[in-house]
Every structure is written in structure tokens, then in C-alpha cells.
PyMOL Python script that loads the backbone (N, CA, C, O; Angstrom):
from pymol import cmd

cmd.read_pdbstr("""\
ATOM      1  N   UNK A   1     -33.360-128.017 131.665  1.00  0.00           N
ATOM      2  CA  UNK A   1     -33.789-129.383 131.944  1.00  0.00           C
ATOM      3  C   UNK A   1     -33.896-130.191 130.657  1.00  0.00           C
ATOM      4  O   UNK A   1     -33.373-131.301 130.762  1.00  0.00           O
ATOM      5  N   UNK A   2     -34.363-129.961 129.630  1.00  0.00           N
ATOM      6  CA  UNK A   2     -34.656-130.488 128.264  1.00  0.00           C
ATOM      7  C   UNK A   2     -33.600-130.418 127.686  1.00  0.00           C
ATOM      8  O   UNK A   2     -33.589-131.001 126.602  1.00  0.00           O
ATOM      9  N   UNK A   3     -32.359-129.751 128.088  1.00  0.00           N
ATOM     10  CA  UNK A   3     -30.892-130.328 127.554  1.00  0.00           C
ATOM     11  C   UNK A   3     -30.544-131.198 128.397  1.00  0.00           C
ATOM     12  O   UNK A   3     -29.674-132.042 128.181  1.00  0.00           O
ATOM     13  N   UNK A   4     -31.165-131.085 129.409  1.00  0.00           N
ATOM     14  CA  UNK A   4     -30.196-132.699 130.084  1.00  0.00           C
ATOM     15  C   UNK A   4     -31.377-134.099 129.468  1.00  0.00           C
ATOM     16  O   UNK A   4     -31.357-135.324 129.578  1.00  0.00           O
ATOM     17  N   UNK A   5     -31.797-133.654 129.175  1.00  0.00           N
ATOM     18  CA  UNK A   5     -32.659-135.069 128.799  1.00  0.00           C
ATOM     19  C   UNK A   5     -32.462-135.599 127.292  1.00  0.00           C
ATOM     20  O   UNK A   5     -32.432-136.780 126.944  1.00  0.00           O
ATOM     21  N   UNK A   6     -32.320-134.320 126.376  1.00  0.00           N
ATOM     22  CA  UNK A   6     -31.973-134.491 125.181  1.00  0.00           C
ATOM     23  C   UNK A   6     -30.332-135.522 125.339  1.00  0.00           C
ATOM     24  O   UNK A   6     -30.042-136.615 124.854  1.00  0.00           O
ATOM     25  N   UNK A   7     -29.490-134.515 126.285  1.00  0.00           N
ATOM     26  CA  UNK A   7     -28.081-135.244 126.191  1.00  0.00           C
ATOM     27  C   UNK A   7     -28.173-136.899 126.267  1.00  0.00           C
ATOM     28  O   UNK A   7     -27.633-137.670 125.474  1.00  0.00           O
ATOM     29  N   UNK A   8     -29.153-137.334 127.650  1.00  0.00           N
ATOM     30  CA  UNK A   8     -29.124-138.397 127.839  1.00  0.00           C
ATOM     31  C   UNK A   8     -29.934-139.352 126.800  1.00  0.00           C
ATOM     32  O   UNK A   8     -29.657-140.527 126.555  1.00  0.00           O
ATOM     33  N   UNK A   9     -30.782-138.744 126.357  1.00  0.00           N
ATOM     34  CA  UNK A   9     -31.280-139.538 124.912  1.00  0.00           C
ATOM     35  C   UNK A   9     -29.733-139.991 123.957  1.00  0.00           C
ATOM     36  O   UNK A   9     -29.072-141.008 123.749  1.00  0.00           O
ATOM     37  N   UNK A  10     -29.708-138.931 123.684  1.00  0.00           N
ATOM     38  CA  UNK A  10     -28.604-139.043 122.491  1.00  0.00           C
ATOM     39  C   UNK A  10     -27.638-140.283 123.526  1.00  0.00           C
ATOM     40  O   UNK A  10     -27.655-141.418 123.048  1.00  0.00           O
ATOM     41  N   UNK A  11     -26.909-140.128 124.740  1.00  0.00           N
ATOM     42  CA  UNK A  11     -25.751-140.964 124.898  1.00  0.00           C
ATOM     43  C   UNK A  11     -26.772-142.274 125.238  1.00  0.00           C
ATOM     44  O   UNK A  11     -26.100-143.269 124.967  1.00  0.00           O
ATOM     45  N   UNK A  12     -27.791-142.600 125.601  1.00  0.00           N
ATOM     46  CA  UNK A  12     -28.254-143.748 125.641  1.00  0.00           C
ATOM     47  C   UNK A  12     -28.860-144.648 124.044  1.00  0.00           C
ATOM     48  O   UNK A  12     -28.956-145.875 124.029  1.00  0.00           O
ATOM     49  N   UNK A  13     -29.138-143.957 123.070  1.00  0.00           N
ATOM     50  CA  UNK A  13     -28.914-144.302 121.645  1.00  0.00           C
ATOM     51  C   UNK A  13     -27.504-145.020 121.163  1.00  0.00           C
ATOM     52  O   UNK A  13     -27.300-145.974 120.413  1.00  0.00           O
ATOM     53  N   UNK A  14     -26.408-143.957 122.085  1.00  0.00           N
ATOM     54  CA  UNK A  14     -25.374-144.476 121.436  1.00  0.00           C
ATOM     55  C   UNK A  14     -24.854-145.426 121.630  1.00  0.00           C
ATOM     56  O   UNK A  14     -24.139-146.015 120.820  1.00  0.00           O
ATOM     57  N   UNK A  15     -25.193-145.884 123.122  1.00  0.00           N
ATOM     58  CA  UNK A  15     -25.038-146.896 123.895  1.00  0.00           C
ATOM     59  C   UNK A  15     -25.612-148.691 123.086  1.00  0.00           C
ATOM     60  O   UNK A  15     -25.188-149.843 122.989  1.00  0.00           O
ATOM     61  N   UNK A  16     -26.886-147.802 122.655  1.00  0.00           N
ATOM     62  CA  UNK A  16     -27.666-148.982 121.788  1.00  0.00           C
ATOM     63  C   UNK A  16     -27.801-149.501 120.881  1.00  0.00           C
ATOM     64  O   UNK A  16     -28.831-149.974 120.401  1.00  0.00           O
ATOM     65  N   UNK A  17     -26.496-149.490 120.404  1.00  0.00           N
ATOM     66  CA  UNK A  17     -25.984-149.703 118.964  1.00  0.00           C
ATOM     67  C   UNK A  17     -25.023-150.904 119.440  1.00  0.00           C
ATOM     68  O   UNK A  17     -24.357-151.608 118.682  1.00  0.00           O
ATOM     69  N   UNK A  18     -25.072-150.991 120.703  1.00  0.00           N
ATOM     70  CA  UNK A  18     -24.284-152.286 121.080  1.00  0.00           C
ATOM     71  C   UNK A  18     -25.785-153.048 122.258  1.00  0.00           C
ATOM     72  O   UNK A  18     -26.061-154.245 122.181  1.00  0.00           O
ATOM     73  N   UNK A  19     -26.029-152.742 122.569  1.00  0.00           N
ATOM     74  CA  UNK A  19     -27.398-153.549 123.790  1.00  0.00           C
ATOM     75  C   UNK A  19     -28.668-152.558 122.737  1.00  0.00           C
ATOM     76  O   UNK A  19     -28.592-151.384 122.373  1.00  0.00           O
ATOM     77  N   UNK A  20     -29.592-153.421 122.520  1.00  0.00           N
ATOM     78  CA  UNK A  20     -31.113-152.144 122.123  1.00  0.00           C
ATOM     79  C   UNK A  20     -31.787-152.288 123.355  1.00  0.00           C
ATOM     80  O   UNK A  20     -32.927-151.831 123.429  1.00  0.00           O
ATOM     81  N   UNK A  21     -31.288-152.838 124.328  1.00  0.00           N
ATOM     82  CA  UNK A  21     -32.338-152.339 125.713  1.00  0.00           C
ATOM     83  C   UNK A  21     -31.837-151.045 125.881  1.00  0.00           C
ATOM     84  O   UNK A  21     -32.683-150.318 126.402  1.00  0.00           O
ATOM     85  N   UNK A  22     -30.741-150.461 125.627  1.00  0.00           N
ATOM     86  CA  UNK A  22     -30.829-149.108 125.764  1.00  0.00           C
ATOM     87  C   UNK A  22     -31.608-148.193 125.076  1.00  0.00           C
ATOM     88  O   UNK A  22     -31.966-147.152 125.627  1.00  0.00           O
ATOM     89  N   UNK A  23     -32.064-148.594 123.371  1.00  0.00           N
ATOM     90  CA  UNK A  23     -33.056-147.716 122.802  1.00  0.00           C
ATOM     91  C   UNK A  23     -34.152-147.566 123.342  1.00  0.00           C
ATOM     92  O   UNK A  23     -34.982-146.666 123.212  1.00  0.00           O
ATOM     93  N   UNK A  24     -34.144-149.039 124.348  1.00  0.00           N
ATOM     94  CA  UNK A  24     -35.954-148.881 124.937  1.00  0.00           C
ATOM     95  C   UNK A  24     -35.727-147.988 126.062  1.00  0.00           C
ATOM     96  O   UNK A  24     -36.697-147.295 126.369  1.00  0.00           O
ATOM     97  N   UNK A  25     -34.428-147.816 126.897  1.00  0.00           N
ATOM     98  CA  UNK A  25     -34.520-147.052 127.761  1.00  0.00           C
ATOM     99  C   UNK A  25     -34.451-145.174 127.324  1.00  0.00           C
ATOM    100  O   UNK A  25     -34.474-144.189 128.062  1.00  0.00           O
ATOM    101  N   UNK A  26     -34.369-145.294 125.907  1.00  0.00           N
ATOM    102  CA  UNK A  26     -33.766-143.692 125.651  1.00  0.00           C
ATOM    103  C   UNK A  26     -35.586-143.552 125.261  1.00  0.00           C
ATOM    104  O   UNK A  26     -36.048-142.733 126.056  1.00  0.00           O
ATOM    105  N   UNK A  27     -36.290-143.890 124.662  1.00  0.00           N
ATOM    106  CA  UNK A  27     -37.620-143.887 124.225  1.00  0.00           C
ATOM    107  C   UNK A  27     -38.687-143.878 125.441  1.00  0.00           C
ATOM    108  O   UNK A  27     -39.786-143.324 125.438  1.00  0.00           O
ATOM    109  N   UNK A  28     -38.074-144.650 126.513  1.00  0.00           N
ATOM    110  CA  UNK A  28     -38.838-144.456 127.782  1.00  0.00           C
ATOM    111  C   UNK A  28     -38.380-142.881 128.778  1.00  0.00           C
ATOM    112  O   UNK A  28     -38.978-142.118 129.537  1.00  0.00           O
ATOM    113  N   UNK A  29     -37.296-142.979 128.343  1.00  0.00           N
ATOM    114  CA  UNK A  29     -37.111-141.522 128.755  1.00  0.00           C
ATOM    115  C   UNK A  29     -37.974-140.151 128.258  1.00  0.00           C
ATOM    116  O   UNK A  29     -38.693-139.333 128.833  1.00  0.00           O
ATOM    117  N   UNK A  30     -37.535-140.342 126.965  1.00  0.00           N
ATOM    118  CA  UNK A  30     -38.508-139.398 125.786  1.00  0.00           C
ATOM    119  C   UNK A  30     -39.969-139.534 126.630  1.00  0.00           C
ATOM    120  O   UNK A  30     -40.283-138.615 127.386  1.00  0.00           O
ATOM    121  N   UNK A  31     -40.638-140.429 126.512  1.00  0.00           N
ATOM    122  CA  UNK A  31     -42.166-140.374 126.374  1.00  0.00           C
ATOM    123  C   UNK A  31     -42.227-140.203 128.491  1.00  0.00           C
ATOM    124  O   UNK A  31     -43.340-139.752 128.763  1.00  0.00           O
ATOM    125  N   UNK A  32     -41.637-140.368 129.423  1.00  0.00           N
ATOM    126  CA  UNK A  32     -41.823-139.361 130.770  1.00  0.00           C
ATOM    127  C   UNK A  32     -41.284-138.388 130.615  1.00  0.00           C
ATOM    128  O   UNK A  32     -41.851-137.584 131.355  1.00  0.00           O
ATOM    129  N   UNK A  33     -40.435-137.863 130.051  1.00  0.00           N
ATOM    130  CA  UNK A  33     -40.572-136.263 129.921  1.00  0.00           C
ATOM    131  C   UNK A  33     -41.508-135.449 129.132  1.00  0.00           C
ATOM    132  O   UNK A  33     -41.885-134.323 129.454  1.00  0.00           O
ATOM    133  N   UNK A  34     -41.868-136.112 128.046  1.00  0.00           N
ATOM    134  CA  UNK A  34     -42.941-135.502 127.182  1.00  0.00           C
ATOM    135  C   UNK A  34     -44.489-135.576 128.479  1.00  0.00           C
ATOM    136  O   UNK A  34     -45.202-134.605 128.732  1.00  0.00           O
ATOM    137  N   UNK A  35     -44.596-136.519 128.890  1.00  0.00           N
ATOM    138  CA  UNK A  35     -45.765-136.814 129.355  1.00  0.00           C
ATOM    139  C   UNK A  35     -45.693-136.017 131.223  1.00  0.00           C
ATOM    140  O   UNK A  35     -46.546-135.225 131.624  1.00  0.00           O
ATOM    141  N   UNK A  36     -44.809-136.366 131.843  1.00  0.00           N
ATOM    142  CA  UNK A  36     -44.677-135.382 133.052  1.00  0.00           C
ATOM    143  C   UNK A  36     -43.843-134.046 133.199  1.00  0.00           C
ATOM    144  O   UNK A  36     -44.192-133.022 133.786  1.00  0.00           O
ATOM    145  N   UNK A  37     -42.625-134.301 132.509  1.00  0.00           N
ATOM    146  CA  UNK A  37     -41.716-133.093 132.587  1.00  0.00           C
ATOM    147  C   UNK A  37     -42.075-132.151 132.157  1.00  0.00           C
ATOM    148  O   UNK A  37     -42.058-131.153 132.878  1.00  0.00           O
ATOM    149  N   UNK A  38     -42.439-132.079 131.126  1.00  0.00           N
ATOM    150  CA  UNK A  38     -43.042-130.412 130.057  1.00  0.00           C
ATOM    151  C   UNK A  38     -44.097-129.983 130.887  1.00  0.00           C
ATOM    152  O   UNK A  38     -45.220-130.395 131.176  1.00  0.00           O
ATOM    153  N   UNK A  39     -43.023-128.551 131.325  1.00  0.00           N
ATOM    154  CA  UNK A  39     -44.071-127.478 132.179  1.00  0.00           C
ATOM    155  C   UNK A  39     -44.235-127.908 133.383  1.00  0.00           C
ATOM    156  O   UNK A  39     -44.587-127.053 134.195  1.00  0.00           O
ATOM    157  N   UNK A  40     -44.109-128.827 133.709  1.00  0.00           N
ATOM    158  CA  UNK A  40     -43.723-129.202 135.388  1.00  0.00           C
ATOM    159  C   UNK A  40     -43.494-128.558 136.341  1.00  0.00           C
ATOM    160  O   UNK A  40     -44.072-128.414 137.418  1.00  0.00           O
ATOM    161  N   UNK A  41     -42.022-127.897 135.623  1.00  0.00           N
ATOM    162  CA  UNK A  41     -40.858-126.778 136.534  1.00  0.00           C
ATOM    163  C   UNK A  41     -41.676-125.287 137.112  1.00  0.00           C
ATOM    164  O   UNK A  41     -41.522-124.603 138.124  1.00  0.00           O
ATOM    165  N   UNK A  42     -42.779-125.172 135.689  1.00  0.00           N
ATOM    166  CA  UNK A  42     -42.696-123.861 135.665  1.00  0.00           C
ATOM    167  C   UNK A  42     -44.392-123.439 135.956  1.00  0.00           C
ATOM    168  O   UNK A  42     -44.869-122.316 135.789  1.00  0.00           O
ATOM    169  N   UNK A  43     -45.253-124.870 136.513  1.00  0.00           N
ATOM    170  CA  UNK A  43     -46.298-124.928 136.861  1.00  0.00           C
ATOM    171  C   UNK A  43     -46.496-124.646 138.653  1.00  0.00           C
ATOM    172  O   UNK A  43     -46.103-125.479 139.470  1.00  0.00           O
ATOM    173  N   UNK A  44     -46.988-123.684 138.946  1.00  0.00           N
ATOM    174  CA  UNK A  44     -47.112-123.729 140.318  1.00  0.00           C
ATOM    175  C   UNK A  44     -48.445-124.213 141.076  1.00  0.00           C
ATOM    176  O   UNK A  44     -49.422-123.536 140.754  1.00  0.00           O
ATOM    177  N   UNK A  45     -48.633-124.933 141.737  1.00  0.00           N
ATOM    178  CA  UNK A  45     -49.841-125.375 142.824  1.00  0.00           C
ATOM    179  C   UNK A  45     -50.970-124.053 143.097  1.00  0.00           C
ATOM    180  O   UNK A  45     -50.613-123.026 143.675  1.00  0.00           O
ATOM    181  N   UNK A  46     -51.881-124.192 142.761  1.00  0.00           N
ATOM    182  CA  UNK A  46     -53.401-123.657 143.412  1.00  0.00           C
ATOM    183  C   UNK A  46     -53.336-124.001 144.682  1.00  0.00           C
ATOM    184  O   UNK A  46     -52.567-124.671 145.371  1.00  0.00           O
ATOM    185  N   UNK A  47     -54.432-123.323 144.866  1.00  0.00           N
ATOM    186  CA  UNK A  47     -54.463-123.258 146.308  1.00  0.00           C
ATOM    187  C   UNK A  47     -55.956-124.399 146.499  1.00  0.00           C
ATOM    188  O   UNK A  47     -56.969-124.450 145.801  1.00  0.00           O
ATOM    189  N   UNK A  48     -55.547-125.266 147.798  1.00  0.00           N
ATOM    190  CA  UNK A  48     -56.127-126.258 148.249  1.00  0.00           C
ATOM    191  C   UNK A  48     -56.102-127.362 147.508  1.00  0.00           C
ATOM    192  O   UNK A  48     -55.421-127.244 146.489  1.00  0.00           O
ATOM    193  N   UNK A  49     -56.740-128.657 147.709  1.00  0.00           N
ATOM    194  CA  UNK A  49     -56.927-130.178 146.990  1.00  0.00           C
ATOM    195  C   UNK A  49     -55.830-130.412 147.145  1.00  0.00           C
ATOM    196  O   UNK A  49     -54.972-129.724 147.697  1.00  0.00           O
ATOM    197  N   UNK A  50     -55.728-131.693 146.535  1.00  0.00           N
ATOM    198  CA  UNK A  50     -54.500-132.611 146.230  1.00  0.00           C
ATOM    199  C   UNK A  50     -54.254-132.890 145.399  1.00  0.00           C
ATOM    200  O   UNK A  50     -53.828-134.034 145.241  1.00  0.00           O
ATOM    201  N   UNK A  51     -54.386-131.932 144.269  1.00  0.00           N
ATOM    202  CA  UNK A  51     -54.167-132.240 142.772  1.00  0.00           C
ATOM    203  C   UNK A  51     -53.092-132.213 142.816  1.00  0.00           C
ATOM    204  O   UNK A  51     -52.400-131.430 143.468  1.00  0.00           O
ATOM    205  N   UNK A  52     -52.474-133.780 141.552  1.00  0.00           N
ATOM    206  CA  UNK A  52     -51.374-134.224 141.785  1.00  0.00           C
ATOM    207  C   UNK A  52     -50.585-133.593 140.099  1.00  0.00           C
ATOM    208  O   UNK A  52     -49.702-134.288 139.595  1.00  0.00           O
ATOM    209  N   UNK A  53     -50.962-132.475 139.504  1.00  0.00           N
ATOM    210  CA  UNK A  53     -50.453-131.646 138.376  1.00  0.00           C
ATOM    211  C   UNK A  53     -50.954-130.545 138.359  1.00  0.00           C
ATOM    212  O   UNK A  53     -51.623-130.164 139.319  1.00  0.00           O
ATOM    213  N   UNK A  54     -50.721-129.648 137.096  1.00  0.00           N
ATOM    214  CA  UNK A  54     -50.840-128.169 136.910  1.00  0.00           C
ATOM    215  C   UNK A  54     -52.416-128.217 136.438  1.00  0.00           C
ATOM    216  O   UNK A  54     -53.070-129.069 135.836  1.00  0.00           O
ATOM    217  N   UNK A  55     -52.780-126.740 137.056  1.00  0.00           N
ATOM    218  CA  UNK A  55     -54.158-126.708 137.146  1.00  0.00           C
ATOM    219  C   UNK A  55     -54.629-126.593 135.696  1.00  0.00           C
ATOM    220  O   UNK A  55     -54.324-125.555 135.108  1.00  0.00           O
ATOM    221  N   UNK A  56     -55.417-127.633 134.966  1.00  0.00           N
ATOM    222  CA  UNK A  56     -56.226-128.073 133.639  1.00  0.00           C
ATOM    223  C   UNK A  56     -56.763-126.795 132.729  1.00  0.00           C
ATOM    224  O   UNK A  56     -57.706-126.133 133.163  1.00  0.00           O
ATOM    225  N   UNK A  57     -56.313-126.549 131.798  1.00  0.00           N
ATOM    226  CA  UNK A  57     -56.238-125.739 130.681  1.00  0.00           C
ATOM    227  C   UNK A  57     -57.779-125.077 130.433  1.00  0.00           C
ATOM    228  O   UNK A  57     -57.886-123.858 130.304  1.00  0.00           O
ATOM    229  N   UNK A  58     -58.879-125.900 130.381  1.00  0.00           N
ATOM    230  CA  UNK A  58     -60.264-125.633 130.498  1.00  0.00           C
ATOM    231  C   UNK A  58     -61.661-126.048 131.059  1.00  0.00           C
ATOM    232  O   UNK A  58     -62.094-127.199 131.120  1.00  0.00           O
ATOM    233  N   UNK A  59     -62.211-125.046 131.406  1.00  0.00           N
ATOM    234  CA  UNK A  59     -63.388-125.743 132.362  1.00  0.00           C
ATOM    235  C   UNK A  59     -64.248-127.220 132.397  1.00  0.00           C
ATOM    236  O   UNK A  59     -64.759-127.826 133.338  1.00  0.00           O
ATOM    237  N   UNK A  60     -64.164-127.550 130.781  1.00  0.00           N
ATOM    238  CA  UNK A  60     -64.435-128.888 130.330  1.00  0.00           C
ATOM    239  C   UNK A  60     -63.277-129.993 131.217  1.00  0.00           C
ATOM    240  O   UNK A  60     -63.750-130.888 131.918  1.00  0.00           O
ATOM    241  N   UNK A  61     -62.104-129.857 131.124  1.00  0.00           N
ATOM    242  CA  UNK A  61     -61.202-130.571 131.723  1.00  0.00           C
ATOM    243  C   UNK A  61     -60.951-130.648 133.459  1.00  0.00           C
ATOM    244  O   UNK A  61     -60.547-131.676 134.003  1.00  0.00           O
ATOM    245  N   UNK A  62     -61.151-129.839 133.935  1.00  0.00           N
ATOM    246  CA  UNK A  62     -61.252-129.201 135.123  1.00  0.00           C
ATOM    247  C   UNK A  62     -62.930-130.242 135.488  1.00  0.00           C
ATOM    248  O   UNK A  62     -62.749-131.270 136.141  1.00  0.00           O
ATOM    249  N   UNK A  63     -64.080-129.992 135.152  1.00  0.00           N
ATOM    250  CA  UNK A  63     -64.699-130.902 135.509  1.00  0.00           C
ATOM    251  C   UNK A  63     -64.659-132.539 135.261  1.00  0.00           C
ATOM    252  O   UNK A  63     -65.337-133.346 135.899  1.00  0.00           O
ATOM    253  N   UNK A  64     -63.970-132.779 134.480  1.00  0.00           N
ATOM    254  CA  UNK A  64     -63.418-133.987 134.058  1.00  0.00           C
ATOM    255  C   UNK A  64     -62.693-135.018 134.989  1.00  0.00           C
ATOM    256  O   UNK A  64     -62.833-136.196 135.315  1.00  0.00           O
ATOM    257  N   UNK A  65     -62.048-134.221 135.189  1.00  0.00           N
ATOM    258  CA  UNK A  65     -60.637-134.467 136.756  1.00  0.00           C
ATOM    259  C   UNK A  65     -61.591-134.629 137.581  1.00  0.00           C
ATOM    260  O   UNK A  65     -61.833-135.682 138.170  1.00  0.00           O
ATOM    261  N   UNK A  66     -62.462-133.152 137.725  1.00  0.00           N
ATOM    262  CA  UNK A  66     -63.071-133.550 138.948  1.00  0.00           C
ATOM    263  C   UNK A  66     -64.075-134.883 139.202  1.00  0.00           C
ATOM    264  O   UNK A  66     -64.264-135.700 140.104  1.00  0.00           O
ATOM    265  N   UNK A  67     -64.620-134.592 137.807  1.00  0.00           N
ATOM    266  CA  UNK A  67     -65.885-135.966 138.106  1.00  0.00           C
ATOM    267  C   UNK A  67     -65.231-137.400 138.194  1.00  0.00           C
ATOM    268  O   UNK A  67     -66.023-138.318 138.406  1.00  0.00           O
ATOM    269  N   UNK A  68     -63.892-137.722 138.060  1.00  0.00           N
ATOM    270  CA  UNK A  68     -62.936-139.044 137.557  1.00  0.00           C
ATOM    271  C   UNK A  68     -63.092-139.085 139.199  1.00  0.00           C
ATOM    272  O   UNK A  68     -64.047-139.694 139.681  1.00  0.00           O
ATOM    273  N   UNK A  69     -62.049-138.364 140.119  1.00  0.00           N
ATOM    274  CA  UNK A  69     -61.901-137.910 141.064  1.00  0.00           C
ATOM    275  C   UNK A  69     -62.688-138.330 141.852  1.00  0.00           C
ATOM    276  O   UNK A  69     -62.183-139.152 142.616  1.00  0.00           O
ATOM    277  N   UNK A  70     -63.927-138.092 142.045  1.00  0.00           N
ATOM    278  CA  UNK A  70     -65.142-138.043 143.222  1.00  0.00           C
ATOM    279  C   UNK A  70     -65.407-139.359 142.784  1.00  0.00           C
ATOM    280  O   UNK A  70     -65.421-140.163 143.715  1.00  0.00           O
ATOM    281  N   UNK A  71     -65.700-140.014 141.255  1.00  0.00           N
ATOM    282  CA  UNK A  71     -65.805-141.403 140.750  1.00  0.00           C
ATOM    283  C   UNK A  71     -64.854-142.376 142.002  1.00  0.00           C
ATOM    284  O   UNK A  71     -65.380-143.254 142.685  1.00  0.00           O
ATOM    285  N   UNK A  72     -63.696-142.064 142.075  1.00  0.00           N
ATOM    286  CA  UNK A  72     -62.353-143.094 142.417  1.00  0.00           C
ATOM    287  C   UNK A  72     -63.008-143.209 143.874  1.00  0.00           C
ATOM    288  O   UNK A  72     -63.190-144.234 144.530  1.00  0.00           O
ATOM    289  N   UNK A  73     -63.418-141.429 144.318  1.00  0.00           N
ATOM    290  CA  UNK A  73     -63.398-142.033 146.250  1.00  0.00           C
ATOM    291  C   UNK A  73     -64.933-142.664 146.579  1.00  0.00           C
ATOM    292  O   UNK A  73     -65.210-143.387 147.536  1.00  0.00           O
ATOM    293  N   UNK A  74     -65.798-142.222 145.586  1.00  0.00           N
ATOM    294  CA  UNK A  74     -66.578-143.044 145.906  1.00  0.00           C
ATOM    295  C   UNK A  74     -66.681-144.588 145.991  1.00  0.00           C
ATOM    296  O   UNK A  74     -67.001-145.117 147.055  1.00  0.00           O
ATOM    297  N   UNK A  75     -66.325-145.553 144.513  1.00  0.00           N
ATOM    298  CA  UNK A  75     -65.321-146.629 145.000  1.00  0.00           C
ATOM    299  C   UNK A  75     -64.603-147.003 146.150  1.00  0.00           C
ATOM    300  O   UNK A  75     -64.909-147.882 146.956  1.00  0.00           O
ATOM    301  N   UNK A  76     -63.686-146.308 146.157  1.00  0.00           N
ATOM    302  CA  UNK A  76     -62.943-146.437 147.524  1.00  0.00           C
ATOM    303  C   UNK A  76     -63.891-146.757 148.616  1.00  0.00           C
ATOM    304  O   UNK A  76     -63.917-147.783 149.295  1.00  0.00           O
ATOM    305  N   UNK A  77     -64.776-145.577 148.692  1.00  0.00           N
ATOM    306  CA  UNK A  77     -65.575-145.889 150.631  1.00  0.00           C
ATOM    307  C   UNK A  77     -66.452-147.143 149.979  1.00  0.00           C
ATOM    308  O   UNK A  77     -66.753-147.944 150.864  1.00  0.00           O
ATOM    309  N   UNK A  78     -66.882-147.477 148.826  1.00  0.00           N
ATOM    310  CA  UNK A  78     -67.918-149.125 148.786  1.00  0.00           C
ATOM    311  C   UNK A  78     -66.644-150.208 148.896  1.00  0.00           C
ATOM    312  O   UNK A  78     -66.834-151.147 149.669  1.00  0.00           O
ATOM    313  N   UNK A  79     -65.496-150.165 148.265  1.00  0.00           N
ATOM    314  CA  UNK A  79     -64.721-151.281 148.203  1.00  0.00           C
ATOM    315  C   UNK A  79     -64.120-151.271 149.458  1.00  0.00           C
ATOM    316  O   UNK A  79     -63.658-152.374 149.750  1.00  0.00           O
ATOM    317  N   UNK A  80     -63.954-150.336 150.370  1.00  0.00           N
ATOM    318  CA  UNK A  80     -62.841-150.464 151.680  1.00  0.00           C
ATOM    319  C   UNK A  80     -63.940-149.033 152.507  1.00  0.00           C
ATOM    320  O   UNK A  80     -63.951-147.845 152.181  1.00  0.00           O
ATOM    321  N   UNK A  81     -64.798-149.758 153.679  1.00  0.00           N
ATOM    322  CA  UNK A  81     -65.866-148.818 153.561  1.00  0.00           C
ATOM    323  C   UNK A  81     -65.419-148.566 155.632  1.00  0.00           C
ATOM    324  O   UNK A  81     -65.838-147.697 156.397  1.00  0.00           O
ATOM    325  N   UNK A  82     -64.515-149.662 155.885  1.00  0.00           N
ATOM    326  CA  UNK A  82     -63.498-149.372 157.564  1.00  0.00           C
ATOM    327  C   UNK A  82     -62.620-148.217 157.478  1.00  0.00           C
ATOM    328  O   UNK A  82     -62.496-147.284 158.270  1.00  0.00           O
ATOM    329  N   UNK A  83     -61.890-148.501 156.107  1.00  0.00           N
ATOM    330  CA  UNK A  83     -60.590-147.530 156.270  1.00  0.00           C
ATOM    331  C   UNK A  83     -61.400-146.376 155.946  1.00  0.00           C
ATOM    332  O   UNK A  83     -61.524-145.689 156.960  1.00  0.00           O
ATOM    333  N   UNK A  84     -62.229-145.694 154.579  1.00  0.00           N
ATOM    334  CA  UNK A  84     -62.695-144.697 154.514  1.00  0.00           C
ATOM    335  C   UNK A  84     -63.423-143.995 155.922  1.00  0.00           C
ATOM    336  O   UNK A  84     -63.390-142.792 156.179  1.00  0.00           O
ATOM    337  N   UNK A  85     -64.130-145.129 156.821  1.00  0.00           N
ATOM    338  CA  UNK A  85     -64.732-144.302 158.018  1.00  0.00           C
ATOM    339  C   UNK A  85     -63.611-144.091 158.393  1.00  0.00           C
ATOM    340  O   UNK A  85     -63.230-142.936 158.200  1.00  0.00           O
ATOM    341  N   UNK A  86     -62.867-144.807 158.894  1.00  0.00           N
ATOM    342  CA  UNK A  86     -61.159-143.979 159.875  1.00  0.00           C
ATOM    343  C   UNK A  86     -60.996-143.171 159.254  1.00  0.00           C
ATOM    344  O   UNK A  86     -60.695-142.257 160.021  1.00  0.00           O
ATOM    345  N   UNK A  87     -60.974-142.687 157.930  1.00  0.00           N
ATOM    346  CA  UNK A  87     -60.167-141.408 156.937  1.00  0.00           C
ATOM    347  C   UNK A  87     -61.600-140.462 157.597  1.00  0.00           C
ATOM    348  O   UNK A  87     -61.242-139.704 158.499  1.00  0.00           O
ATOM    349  N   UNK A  88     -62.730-140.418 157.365  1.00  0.00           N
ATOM    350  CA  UNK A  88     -63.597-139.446 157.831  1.00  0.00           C
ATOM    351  C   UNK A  88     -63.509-139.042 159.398  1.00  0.00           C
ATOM    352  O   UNK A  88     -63.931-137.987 159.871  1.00  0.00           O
ATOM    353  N   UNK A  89     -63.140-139.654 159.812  1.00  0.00           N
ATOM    354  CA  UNK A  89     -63.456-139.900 161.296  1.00  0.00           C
ATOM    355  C   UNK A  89     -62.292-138.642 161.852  1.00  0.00           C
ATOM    356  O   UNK A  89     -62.439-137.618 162.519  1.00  0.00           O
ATOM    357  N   UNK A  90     -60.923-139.401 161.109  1.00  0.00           N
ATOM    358  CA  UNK A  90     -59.608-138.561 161.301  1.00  0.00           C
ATOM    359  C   UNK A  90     -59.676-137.343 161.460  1.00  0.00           C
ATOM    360  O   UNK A  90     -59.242-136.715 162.425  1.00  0.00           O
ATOM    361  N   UNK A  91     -60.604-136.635 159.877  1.00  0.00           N
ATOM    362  CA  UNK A  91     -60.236-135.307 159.440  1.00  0.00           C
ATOM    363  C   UNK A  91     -60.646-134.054 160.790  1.00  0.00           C
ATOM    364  O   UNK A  91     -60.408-132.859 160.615  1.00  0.00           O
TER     365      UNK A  91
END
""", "prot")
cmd.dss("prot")
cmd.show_as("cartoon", "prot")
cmd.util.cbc("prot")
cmd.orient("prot")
């Protein structure tokens, strides 16, 4: 996978020696693969939640997520407090 991304760096550089919106597109490439791709492939799902990446390196981080997490839905049911009862109601 990181040779196909490297390739496309390099031919979108080369590209940008005539347009530099292509350097911005080879640099935007770089920084979503650095930031989602690495370890992606080779990360597998825990079991239960809806965590939307690979399970967090240490217990400090792991509560982190979690406390962000419970932060967002609590929000959620004060800012939109109809749809959250339908979401409870559903389960």
C-alpha cells in the first residue's frame, strides 16, 4: 500500500512543476496516509462499540476517547433531546 502512495506522490510532484495545485494535492495525500493509512490494514476491530480506529496504545488514551466520547453524546441528547429519545427508545 505505501508503494502505491509513494508512486502517486512522486507522479503528482511531477505533475506540479507545471500546475502547484498538484503539490497541494501530493502533500494532501502524504498527510491522509500518514494520519489514517499507517496500520489501518493491519489493525483489526475489538469486540463491541463503534470505535471508528485501532484500539488506543494506552490506558491513559483509551480513557481519553472514552471521556471525549460520552462528552459528544451527552451534548447530543441536550442539543437534539427528540432524536436522542427515538435513538433510546429504538435500541
Amino acid at each position: 500500500m505505501s508503494t502505491f502512495i509513494l508512486a502517486g506522490t512522486v507522479v503528482l510532484v511531477v505533475l506540479g512543476f507545471g500546475n502547484h495545485a498538484w503539490w497541494l494535492a501530493a502533500v494532501a495525500l502524504l498527510y491522509l496516509y500518514l494520519r489514517y493509512g499507517q496500520g489501518s490494514s493491519s489493525a483489526t476491530p475489538t469486540g463491541g462499540g463503534s470505535s471508528a480506529g485501532p484500539a488506543p496504545a494506552t490506558y491513559r488514551a483509551y480513557r481519553a476517547r472514552r471521556d471525549q466520547q460520552a462528552k459528544w453524546e451527552r451534548r447530543y441528547r441536550r442539543e437534539r433531546p427528540h432524536e436522542a429519545h427515538r435513538q433510546e427508545r429504538g435500541r
